[in-house]
C-alpha positions as a Markdown table, in Angstrom:
| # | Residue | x | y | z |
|---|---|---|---|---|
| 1 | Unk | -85.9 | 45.5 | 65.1 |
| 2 | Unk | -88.7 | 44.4 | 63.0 |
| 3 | Unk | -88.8 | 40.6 | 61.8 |
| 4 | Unk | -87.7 | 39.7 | 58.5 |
| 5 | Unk | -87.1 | 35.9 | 57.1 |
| 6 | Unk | -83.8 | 35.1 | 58.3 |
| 7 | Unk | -84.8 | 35.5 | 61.6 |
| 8 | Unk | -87.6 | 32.5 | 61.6 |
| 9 | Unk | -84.8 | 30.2 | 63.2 |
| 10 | Unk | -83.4 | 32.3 | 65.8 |
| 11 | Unk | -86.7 | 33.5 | 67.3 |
| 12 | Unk | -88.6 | 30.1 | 66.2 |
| 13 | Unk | -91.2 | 32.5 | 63.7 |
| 14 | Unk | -93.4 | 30.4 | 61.3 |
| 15 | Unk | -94.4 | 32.8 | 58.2 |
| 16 | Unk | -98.6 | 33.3 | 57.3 |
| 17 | Unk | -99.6 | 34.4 | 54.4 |
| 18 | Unk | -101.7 | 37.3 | 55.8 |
| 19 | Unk | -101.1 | 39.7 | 58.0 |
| 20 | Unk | -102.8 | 39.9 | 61.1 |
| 21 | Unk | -101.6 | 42.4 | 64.6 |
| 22 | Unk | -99.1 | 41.8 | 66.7 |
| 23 | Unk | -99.9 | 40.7 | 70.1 |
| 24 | Unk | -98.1 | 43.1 | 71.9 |
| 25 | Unk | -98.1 | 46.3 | 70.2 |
| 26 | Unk | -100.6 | 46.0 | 67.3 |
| 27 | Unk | -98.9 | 46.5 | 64.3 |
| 28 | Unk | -99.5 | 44.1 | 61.2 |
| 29 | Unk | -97.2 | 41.4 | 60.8 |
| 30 | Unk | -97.0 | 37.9 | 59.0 |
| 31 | Unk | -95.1 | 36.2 | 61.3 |
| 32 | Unk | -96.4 | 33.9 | 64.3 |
| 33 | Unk | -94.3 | 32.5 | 67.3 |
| 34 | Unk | -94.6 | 29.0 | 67.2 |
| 35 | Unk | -94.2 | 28.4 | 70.8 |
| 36 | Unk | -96.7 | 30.5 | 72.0 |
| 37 | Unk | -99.0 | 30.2 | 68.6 |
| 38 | Unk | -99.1 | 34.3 | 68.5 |
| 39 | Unk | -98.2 | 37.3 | 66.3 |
| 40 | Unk | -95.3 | 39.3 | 67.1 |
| 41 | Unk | -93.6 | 41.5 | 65.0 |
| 42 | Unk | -90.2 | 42.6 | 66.6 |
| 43 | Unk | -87.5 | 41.1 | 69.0 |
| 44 | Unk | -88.4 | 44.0 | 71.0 |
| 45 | Unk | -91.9 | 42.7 | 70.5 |
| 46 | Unk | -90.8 | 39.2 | 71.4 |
| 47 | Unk | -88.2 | 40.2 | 74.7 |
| 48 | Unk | -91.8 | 42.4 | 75.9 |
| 49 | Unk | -94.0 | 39.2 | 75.8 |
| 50 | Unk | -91.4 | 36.7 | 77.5 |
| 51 | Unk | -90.5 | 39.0 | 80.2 |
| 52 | Unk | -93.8 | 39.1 | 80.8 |
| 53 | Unk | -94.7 | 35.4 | 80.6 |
| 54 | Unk | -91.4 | 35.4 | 83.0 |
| 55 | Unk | -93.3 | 37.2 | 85.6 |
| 56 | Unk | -96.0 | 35.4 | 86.0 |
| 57 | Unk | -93.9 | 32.2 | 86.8 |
């Protein structure tokens, strides 16, 4: 599901004013994860990069 505002809080999203690629799979968002200080776009987006951060732990 691609990002809108009302998710900022639940997946802790800060808003840019331009839009840049996502980190994962490229496509142009406004919204940055705060925790990691990168672009994603999706919760599917968002689940991708974790799991993989999870791995390498």
């Amino acid at each position: 599901m691609k990002f809108k505002e009302s998710d900022m809080k639940k997946y802790s999203l800060i808003k840019s004013e331009e839009k840049k690629p996502c980190m994962i799979c490229e496509k142009e968002t406004i919204f940055i994860d705060y925790c990691c200080e990168g672009r994603l776009c999706s919760s599917e987006c968002s689940e991708k990069f974790y799991n993989m951060v999870a791995e390498q732990e």
